[in-house]
GUMAR-799175 format. One record per atom (N, C-alpha, C): x, y, z; residue in one letter. Coordinates in steps of 0.05 Angstrom, whole numbers, plus 32768, in hexadecimal, padded with zeros to 4 digits. Example, Ala and Ser with C-alpha at 12.3 -4.5 7.8 and 13.67 -1.06 7.14 Angstrom:
 east north   up type
 8108  7F8E 809C    A
 80F6  7FA6 809C    A
 8108  7FBE 809C    A
 8101  7FD3 808E    S
 8111  7FEB 808F    S
 8102  8001 809D    S
This chain:
 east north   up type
 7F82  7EC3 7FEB    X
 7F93  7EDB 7FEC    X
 7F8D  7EED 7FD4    X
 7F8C  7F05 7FD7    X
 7F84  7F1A 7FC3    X
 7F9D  7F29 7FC1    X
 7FAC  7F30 7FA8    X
 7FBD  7F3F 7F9C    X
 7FBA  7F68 7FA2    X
 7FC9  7F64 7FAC    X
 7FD2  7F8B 7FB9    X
 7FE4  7F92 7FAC    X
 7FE9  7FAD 7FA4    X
 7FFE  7FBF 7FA1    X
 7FF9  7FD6 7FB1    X
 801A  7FD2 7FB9    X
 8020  7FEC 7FD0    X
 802D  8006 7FC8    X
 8026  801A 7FC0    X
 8038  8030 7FB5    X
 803B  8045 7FCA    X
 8062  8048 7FCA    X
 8061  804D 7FE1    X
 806A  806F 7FCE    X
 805A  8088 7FE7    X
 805C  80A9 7FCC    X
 8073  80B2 7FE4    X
 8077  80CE 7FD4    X
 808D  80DF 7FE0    X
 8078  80F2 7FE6    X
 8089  80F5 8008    X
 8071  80FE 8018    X
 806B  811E 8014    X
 807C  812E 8006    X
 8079  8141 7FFE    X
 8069  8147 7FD4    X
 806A  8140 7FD1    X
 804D  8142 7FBB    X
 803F  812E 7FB3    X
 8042  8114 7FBE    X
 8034  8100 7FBD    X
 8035  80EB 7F9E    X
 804C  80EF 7F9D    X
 8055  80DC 7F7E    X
 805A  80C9 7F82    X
 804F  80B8 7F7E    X
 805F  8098 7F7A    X
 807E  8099 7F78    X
 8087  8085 7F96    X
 80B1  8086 7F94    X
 80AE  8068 7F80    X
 809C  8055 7F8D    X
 80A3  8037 7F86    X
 8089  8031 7F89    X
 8084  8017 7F80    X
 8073  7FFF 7F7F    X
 8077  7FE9 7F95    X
 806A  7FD7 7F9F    X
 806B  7FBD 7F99    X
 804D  7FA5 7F9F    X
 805B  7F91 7F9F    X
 8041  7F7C 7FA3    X
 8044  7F72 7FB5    X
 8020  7F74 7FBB    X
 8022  7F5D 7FDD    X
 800D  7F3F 7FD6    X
 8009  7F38 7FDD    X
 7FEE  7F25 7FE2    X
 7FE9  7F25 8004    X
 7FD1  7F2E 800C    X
 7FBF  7F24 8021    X
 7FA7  7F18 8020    X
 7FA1  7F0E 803C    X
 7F86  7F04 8036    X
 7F67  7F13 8037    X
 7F74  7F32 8038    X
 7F5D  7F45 8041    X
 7F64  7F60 8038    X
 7F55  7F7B 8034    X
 7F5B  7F94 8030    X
 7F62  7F99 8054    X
 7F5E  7F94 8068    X
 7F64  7F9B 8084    X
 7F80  7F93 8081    X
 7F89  7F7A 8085    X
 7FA0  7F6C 8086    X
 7FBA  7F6F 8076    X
 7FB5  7F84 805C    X
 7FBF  7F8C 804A    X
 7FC8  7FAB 8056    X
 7FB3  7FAE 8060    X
 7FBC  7FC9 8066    X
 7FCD  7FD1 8084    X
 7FD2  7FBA 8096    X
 7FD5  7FB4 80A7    X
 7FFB  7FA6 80A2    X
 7FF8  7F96 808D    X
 8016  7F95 807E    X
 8023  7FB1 806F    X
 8011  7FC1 8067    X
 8026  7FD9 805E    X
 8027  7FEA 8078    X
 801A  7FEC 808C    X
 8020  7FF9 80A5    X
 8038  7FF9 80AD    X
 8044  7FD8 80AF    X
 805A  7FCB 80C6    X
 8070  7FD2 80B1    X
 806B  7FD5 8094    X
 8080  7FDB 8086    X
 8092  7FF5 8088    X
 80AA  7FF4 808F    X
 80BC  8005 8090    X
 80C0  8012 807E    X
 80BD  800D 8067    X
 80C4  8014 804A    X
 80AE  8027 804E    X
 8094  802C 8052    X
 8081  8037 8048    X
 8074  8050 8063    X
 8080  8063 805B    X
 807C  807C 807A    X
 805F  8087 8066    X
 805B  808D 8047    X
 8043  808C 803C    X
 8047  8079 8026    X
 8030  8075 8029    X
 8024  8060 8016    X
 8005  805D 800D    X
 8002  8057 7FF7    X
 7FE7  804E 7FEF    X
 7FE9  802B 7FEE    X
 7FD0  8023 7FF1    X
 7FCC  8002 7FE8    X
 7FB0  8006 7FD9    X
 7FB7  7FF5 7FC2    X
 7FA4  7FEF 7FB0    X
 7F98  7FCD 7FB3    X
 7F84  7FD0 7FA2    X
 7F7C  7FAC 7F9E    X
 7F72  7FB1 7F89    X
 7F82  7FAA 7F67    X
 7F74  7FB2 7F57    X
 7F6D  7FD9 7F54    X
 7F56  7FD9 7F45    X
 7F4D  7FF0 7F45    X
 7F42  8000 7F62    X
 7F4E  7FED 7F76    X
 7F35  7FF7 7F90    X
 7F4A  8004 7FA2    X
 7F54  8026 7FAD    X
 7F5A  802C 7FBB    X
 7F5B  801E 7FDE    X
 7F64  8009 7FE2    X
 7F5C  8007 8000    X
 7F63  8013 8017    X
 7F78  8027 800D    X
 7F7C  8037 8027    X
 7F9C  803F 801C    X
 7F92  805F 803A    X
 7FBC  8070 8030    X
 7FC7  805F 804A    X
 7FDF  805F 804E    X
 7FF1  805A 8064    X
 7FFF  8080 8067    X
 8002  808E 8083    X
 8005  809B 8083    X
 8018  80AA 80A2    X
């Protein structure tokens, strides 16, 4: 399992609202958990320093 953070922005200028942490077993599957998330209409996911994708 590899360590994620999900920051979910405000969809009008794109600031960080919140944080949090996920663990998956993949950058796909990660990004596939902040999808289904309700909490997150935008979002970025990180891994570390590595952008893996916006949710949008």
């Amino acid at each position: 399992m590899a360590h994620y953070r999900v920051y979910k922005l405000n969809e009008s200028n794109g600031r960080i609202i919140k944080g949090k942490d996920m663990d998956a077993p993949c950058d796909h599957a990660a990004m596939r958990a902040a999808e289904r998330d309700g909490d997150c209409p935008v979002c970025e996911v990180w891994r570390g320093a590595k952008k893996v994708g916006t949710v949008d």
